[in-house]
GUKESE-600466 format. One line per field, with one value per atom (N, C-alpha, C): atom name; x, y, z. Coordinates in Angstrom, 1 decimal. Layout:
! GUKESE-600466
at: (CA / ...)
u: (X / ...)
v: (Y / ...)
w: (Z / ...)
! end
This chain:
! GUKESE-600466
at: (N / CA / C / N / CA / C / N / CA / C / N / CA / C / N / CA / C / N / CA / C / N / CA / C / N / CA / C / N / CA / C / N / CA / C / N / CA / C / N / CA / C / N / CA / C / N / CA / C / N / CA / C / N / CA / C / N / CA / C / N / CA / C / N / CA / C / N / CA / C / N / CA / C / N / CA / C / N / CA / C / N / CA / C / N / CA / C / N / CA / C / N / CA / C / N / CA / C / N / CA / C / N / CA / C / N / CA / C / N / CA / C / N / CA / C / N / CA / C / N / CA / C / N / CA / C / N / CA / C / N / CA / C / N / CA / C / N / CA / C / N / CA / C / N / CA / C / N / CA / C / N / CA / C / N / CA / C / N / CA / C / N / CA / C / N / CA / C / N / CA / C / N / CA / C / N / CA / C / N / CA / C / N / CA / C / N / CA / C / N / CA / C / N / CA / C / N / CA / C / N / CA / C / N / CA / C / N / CA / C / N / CA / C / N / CA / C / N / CA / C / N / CA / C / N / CA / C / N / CA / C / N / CA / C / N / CA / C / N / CA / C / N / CA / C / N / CA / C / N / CA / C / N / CA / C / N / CA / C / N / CA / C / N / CA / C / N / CA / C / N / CA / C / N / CA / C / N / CA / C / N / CA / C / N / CA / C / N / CA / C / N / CA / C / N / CA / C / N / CA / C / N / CA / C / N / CA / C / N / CA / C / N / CA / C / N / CA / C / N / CA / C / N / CA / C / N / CA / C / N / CA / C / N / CA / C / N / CA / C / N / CA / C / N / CA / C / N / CA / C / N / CA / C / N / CA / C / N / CA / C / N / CA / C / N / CA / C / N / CA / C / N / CA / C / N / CA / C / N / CA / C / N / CA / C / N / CA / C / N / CA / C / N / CA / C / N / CA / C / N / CA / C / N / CA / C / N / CA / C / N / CA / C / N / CA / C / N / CA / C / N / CA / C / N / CA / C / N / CA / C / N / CA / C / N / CA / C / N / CA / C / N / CA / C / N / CA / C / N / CA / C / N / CA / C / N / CA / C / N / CA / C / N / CA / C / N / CA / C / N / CA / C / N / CA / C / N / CA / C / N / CA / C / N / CA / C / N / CA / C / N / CA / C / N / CA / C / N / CA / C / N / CA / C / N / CA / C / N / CA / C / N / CA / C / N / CA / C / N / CA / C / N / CA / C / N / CA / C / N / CA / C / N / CA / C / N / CA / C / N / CA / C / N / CA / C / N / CA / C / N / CA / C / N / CA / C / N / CA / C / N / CA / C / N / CA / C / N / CA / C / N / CA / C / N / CA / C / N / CA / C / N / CA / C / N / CA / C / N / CA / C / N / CA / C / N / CA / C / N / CA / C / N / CA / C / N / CA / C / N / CA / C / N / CA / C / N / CA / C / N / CA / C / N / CA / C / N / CA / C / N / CA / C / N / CA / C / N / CA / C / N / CA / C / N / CA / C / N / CA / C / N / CA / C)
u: (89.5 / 89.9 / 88.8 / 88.4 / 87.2 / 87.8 / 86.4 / 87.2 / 87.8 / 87.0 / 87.7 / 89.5 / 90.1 / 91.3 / 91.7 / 91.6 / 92.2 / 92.3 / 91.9 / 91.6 / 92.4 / 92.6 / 93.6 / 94.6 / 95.1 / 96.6 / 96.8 / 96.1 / 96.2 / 96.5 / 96.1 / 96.1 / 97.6 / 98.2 / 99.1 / 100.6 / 100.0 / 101.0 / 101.6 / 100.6 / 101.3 / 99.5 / 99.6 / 99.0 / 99.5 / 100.9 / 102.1 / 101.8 / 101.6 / 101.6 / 100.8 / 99.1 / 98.1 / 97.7 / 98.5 / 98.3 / 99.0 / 98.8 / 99.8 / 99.6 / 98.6 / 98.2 / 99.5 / 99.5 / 100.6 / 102.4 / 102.8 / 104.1 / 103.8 / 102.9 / 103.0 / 102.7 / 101.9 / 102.3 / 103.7 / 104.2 / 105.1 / 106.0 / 106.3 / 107.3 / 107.3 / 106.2 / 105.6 / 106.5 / 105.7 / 106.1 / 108.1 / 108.5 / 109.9 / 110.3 / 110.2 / 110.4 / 110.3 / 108.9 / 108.9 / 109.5 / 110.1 / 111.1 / 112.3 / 112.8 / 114.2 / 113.4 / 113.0 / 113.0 / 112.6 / 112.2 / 111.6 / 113.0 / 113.8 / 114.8 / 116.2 / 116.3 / 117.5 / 117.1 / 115.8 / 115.7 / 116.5 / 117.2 / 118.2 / 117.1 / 116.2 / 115.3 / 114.4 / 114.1 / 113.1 / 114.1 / 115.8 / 116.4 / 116.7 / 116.4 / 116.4 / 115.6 / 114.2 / 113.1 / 112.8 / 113.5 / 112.9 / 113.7 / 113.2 / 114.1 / 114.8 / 116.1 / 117.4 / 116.6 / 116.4 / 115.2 / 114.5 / 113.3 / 112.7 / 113.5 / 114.1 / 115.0 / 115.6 / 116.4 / 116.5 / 115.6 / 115.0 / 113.2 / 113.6 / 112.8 / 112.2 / 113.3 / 114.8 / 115.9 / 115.7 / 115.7 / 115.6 / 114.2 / 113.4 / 111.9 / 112.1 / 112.6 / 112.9 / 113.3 / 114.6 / 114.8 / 113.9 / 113.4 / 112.3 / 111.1 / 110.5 / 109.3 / 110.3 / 111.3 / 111.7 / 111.8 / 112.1 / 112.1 / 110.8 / 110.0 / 108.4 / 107.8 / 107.9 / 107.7 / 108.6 / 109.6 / 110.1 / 109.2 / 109.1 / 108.7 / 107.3 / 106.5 / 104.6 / 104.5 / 105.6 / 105.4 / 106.0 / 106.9 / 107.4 / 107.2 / 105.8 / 105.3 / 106.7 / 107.2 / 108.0 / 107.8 / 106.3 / 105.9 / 105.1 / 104.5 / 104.7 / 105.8 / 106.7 / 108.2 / 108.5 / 108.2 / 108.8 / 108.1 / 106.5 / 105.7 / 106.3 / 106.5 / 106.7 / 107.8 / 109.1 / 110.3 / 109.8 / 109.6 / 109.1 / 108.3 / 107.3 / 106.6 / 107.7 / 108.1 / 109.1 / 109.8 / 110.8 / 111.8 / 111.3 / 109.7 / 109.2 / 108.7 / 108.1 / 107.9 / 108.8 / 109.9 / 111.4 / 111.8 / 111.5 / 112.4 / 111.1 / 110.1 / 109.3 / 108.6 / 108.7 / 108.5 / 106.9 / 105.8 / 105.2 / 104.0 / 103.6 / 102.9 / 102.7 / 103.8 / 104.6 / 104.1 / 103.9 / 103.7 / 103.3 / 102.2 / 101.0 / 102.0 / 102.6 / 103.8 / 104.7 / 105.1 / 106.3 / 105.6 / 104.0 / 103.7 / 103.3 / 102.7 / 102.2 / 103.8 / 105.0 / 106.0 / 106.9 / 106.3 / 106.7 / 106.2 / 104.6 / 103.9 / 104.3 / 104.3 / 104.9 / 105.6 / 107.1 / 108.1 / 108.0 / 107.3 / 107.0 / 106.2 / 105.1 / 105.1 / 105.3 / 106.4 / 107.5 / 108.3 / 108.8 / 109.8 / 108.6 / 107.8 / 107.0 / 106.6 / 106.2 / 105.6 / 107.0 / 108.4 / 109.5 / 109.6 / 109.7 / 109.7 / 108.9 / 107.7 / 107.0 / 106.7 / 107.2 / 106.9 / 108.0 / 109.5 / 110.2 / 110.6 / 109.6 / 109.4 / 108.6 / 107.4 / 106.3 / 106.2 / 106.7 / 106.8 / 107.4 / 108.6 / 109.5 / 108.8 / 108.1 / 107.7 / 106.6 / 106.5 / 105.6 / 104.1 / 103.8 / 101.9 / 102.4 / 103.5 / 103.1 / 103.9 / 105.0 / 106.0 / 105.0 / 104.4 / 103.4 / 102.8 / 102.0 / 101.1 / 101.7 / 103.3 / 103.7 / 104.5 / 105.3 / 105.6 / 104.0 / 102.8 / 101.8 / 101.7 / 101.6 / 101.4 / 102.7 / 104.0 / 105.0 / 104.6 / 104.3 / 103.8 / 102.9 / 101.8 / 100.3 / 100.7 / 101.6 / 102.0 / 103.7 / 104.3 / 105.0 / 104.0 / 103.3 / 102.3 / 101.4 / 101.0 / 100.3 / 101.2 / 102.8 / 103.6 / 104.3 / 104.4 / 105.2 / 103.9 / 102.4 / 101.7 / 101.9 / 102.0 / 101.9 / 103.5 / 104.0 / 105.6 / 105.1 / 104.9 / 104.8 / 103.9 / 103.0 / 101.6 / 102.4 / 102.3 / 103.3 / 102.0 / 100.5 / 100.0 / 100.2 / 99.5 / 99.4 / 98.2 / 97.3 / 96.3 / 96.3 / 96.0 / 95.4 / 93.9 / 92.9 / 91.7 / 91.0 / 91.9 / 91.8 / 92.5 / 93.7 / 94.3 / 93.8 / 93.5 / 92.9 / 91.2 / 90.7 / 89.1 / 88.9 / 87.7 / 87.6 / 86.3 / 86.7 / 85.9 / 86.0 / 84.7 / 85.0 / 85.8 / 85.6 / 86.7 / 87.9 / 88.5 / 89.9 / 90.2 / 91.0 / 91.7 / 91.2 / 91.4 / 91.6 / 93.1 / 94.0 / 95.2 / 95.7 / 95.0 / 95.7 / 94.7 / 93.8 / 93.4 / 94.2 / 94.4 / 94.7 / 96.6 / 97.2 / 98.6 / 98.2 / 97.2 / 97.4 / 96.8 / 95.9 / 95.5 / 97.3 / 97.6 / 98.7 / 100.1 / 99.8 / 100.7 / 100.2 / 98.6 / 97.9 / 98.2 / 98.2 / 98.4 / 100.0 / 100.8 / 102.3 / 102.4 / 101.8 / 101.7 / 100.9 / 99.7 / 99.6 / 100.5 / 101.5 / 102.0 / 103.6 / 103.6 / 104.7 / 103.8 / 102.8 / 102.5 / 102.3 / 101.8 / 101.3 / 103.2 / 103.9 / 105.3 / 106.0 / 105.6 / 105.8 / 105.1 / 104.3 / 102.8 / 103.5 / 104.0 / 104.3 / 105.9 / 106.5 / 108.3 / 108.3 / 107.0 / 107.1 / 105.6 / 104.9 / 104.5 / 102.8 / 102.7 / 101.2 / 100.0 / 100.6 / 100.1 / 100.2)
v: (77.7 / 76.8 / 76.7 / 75.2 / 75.1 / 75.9 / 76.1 / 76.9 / 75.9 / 74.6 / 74.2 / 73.5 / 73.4 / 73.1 / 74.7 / 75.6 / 76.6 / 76.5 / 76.5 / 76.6 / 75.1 / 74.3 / 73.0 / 73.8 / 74.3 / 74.7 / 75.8 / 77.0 / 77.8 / 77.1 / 76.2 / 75.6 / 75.0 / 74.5 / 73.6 / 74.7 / 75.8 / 76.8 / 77.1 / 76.4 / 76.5 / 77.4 / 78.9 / 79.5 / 80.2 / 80.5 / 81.0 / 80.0 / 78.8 / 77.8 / 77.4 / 78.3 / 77.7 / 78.7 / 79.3 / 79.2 / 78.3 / 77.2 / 76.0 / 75.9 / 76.5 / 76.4 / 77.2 / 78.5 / 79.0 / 78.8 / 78.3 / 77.9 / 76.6 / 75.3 / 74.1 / 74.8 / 75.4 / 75.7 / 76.6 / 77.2 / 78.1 / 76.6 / 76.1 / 75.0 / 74.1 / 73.6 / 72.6 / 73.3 / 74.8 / 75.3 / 75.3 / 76.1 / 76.0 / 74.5 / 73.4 / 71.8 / 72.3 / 71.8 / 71.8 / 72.4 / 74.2 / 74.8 / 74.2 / 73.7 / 72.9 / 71.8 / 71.2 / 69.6 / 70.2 / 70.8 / 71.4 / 71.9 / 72.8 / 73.3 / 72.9 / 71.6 / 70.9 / 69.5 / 69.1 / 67.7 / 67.8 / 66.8 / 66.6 / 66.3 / 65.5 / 65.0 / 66.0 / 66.7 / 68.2 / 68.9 / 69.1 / 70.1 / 70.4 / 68.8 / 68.4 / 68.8 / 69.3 / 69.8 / 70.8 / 71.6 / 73.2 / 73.9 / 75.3 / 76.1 / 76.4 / 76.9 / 77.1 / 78.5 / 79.3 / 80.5 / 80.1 / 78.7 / 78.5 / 77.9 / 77.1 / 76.1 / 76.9 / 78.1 / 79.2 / 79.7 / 80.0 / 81.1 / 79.8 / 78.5 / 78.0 / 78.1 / 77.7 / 77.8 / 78.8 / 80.4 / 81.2 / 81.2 / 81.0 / 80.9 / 79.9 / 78.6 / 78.2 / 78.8 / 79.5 / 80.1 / 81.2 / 82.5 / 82.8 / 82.3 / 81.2 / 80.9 / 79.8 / 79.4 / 78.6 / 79.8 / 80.9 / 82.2 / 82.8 / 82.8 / 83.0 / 81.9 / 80.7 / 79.5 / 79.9 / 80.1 / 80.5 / 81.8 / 83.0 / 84.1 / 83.8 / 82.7 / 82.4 / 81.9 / 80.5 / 80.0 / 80.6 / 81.7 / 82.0 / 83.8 / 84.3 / 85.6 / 86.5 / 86.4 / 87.4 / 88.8 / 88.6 / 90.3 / 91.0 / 90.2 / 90.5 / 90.9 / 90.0 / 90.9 / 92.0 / 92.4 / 93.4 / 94.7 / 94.6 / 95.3 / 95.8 / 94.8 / 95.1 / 96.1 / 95.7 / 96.9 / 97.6 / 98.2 / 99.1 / 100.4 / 99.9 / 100.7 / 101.4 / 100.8 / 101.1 / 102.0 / 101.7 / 102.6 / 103.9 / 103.6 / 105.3 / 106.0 / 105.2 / 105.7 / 106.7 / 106.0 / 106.7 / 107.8 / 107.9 / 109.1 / 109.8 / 110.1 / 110.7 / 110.9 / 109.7 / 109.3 / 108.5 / 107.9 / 107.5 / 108.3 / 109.2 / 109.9 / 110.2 / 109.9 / 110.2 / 108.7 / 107.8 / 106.2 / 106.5 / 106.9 / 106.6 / 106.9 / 107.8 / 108.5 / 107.5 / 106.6 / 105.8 / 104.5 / 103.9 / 103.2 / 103.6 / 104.4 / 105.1 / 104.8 / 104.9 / 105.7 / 103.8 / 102.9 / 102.0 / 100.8 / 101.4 / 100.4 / 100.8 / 102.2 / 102.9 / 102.5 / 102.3 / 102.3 / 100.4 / 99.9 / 98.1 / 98.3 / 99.0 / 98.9 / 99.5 / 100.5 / 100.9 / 99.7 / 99.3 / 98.2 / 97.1 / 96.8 / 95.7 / 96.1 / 97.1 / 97.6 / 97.1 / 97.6 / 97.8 / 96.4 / 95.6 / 93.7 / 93.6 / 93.7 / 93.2 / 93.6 / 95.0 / 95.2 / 95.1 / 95.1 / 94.3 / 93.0 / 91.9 / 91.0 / 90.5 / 90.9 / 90.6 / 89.9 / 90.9 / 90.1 / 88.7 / 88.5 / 87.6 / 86.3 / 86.0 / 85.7 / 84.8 / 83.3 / 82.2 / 82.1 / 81.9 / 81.8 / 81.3 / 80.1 / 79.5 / 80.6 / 80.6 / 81.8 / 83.1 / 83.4 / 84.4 / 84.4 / 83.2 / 82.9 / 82.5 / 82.2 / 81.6 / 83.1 / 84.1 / 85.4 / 86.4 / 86.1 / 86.8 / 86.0 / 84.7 / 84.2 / 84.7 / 85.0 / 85.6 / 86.8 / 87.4 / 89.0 / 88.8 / 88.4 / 88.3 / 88.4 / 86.9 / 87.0 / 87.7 / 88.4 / 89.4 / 90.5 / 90.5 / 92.0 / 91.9 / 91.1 / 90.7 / 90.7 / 89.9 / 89.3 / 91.2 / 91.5 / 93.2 / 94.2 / 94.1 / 94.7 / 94.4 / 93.1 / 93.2 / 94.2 / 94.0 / 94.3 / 95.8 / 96.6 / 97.9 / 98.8 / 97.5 / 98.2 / 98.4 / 99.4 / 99.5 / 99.2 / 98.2 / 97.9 / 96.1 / 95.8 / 94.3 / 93.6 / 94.1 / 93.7 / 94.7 / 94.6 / 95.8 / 95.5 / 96.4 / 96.2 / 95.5 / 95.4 / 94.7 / 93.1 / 93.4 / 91.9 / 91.1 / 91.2 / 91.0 / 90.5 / 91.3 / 90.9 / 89.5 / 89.0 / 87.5 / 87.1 / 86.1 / 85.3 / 84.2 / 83.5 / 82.3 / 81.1 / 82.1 / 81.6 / 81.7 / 82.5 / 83.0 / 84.4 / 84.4 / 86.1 / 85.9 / 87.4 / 87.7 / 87.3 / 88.2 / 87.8 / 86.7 / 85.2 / 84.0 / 83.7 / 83.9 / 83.9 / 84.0 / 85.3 / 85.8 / 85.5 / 85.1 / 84.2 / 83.0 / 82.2 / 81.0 / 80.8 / 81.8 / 81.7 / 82.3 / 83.1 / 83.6 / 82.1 / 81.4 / 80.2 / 79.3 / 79.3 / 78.2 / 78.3 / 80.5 / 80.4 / 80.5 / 80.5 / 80.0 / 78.1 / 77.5 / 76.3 / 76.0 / 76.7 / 76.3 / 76.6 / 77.7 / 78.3 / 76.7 / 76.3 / 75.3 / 74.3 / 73.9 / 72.8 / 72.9 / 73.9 / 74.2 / 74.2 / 74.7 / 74.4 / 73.2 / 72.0 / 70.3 / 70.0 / 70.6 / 69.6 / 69.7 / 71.3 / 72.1 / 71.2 / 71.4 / 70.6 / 69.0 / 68.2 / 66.5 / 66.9 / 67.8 / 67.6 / 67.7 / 67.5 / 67.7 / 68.4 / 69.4 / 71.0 / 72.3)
w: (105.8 / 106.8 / 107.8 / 108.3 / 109.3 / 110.7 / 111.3 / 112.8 / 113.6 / 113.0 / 114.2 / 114.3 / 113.1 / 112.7 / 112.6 / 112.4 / 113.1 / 114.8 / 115.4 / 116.9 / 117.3 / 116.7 / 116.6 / 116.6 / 115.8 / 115.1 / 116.3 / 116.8 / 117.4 / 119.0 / 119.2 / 120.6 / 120.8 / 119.4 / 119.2 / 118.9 / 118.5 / 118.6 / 117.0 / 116.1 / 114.3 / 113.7 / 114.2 / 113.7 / 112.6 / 112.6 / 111.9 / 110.3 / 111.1 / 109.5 / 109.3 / 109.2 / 109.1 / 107.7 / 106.8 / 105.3 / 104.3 / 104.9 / 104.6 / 102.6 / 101.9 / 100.7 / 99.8 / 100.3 / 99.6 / 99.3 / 100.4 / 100.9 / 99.7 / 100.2 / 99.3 / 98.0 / 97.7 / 95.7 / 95.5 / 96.1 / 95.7 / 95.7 / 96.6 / 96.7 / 95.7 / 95.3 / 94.0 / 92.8 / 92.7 / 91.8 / 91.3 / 92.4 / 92.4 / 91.9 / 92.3 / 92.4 / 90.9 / 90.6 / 89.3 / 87.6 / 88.3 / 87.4 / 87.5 / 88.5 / 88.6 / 88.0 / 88.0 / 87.1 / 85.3 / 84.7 / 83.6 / 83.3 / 83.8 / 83.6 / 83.5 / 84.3 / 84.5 / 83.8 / 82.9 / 82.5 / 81.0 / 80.9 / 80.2 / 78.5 / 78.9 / 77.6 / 77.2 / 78.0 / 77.3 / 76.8 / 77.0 / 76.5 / 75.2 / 74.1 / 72.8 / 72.7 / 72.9 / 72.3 / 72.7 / 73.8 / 74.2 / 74.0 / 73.7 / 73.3 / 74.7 / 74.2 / 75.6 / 76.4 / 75.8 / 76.6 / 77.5 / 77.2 / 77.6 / 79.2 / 78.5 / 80.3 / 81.1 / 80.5 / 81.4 / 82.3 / 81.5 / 82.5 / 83.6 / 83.3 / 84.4 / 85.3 / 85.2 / 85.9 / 86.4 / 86.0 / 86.8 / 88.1 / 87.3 / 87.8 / 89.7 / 89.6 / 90.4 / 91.5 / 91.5 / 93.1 / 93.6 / 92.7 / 93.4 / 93.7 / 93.4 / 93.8 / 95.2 / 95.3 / 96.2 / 97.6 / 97.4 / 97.9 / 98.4 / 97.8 / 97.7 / 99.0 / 98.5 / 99.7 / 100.9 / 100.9 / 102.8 / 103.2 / 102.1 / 102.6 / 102.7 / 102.4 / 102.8 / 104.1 / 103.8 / 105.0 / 106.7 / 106.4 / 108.0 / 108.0 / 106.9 / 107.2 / 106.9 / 105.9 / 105.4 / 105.0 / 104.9 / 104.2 / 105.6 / 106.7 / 107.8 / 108.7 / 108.6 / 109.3 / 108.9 / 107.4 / 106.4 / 107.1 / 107.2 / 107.2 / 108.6 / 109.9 / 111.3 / 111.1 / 110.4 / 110.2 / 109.5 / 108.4 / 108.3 / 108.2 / 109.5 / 110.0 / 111.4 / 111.5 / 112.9 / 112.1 / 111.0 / 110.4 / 110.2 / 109.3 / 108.8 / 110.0 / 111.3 / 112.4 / 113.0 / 112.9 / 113.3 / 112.8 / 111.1 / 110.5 / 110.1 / 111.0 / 110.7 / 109.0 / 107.9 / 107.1 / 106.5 / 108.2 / 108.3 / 107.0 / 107.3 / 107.1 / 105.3 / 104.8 / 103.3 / 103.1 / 103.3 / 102.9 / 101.7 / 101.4 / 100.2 / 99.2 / 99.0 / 98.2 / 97.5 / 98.9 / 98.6 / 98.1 / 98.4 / 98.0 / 96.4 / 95.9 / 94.2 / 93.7 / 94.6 / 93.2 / 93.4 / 94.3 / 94.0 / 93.1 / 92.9 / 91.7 / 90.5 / 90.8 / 89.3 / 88.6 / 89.3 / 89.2 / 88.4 / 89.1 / 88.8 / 87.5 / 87.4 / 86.0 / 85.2 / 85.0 / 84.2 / 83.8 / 84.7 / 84.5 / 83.5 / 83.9 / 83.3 / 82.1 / 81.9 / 80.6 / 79.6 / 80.0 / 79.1 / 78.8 / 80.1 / 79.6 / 78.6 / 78.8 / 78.4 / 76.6 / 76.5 / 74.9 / 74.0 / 75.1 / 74.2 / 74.0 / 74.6 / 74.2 / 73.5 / 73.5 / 73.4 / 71.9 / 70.8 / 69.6 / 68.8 / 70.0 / 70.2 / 71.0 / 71.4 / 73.0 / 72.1 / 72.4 / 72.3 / 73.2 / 72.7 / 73.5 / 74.9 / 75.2 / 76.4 / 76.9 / 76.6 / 76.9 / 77.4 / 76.8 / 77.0 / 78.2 / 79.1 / 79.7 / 81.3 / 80.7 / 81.7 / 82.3 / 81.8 / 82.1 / 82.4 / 82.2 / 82.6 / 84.1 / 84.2 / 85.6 / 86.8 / 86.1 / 87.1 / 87.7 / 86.5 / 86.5 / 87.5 / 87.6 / 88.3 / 89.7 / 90.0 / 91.5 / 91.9 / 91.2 / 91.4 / 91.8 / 91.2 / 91.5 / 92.9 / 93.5 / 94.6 / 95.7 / 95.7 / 96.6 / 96.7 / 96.0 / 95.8 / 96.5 / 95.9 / 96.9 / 98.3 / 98.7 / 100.2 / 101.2 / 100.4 / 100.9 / 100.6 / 99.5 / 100.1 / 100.7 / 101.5 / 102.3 / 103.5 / 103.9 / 105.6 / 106.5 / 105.9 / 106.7 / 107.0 / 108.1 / 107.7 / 107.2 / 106.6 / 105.5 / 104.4 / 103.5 / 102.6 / 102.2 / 101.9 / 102.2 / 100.8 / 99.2 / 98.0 / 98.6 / 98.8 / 98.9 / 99.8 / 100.8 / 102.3 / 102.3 / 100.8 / 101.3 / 100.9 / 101.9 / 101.7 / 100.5 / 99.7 / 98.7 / 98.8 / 98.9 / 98.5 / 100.2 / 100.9 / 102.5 / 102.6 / 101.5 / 101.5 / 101.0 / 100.8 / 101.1 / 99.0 / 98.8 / 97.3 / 96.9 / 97.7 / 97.8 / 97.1 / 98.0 / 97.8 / 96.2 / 95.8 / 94.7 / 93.5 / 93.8 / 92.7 / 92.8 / 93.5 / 93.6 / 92.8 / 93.3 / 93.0 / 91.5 / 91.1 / 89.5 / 89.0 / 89.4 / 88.6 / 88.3 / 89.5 / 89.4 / 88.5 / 88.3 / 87.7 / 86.4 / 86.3 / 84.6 / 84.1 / 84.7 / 85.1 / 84.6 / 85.6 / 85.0 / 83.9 / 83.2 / 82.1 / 81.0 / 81.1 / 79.9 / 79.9 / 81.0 / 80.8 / 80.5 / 81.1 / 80.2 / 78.7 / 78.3 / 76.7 / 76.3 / 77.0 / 76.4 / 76.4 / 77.2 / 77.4 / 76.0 / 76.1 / 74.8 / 73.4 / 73.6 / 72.4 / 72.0 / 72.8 / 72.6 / 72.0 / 72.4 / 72.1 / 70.6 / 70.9 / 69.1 / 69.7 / 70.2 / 70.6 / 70.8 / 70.5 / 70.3 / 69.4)
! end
């Protein structure tokens, strides 16, 4: 973002809403699982698995969009650090952060290998893009900081972070499009 539309938005009091990129794709995204999911004409050609996912798919990314746009993983981080502050817990973080990725990809390993053989290409591409930004939106929530020094570094004039979200959404939307192409014959 230019300085000088930051320093607009800052004057104007919507510095809060000046990652305006994330909130709009999460939102897109969500829209778009509810219409993919609930369209009555793709349901003759997709498999019921598939309209599910996106059905489910929809309320977290509609979830995802409140928590971008009004700093949800910032309020998280603000209580949290107060709580472990409190119970003399502070100090133990690193602990609780290792045994909470762990724990994420335990869980993900088991999704993932007992589907995997079952599981269609787009299917495939479109549960790697959840994965991707489950893994980024889950980093930030168990940093008890408010940057982390991977997520946070900048490329390119934006954070890695919003990168690596928004490729995770992009390869999310390719795996439903390759499933559109795939359900009318096209692919």
């Amino acid at each position: 973002m230019s300085a000088a539309l930051q320093t607009l938005m800052a004057d104007n009091g919507w510095e809060a809403l000046s990652d305006w990129l994330r909130p709009l794709a999460y939102g897109l995204a969500a829209l778009l699982c509810a219409a993919l999911g609930s369209s009555e004409s793709l349901a003759l050609r997709t498999p019921r698995g598939m309209q599910q996912l996106w059905l489910r798919l929809s309320p977290m990314y509609l979830l995802l969009a409140a928590s971008a746009l009004f700093q949800g993983d910032v309020l998280w981080v603000h209580w949290a650090r107060d709580f472990a502050h409190a119970h003399q817990v502070y100090q133990d973080r690193r602990l609780f952060q290792l045994a909470s990725l762990l724990l994420l990809a335990a869980v993900g390993w088991k999704q993932w290998s007992s589907r995997r053989s079952r599981a269609s290409v787009p299917r495939t591409l479109l549960m790697m893009g959840v994965c991707g930004t489950l893994l980024v939106v889950l980093l930030r929530y168990v940093s008890f900081h408010y940057t982390d020094m991977v997520i946070d570094a900048l490329w390119l004039n934006q954070r890695v972070g919003t990168w690596l979200e928004l490729s995770s959404l992009g390869l999310a939307g390719l795996g439903s499009g390759l499933e559109i192409l795939r359900s009318y014959g096209h692919v």
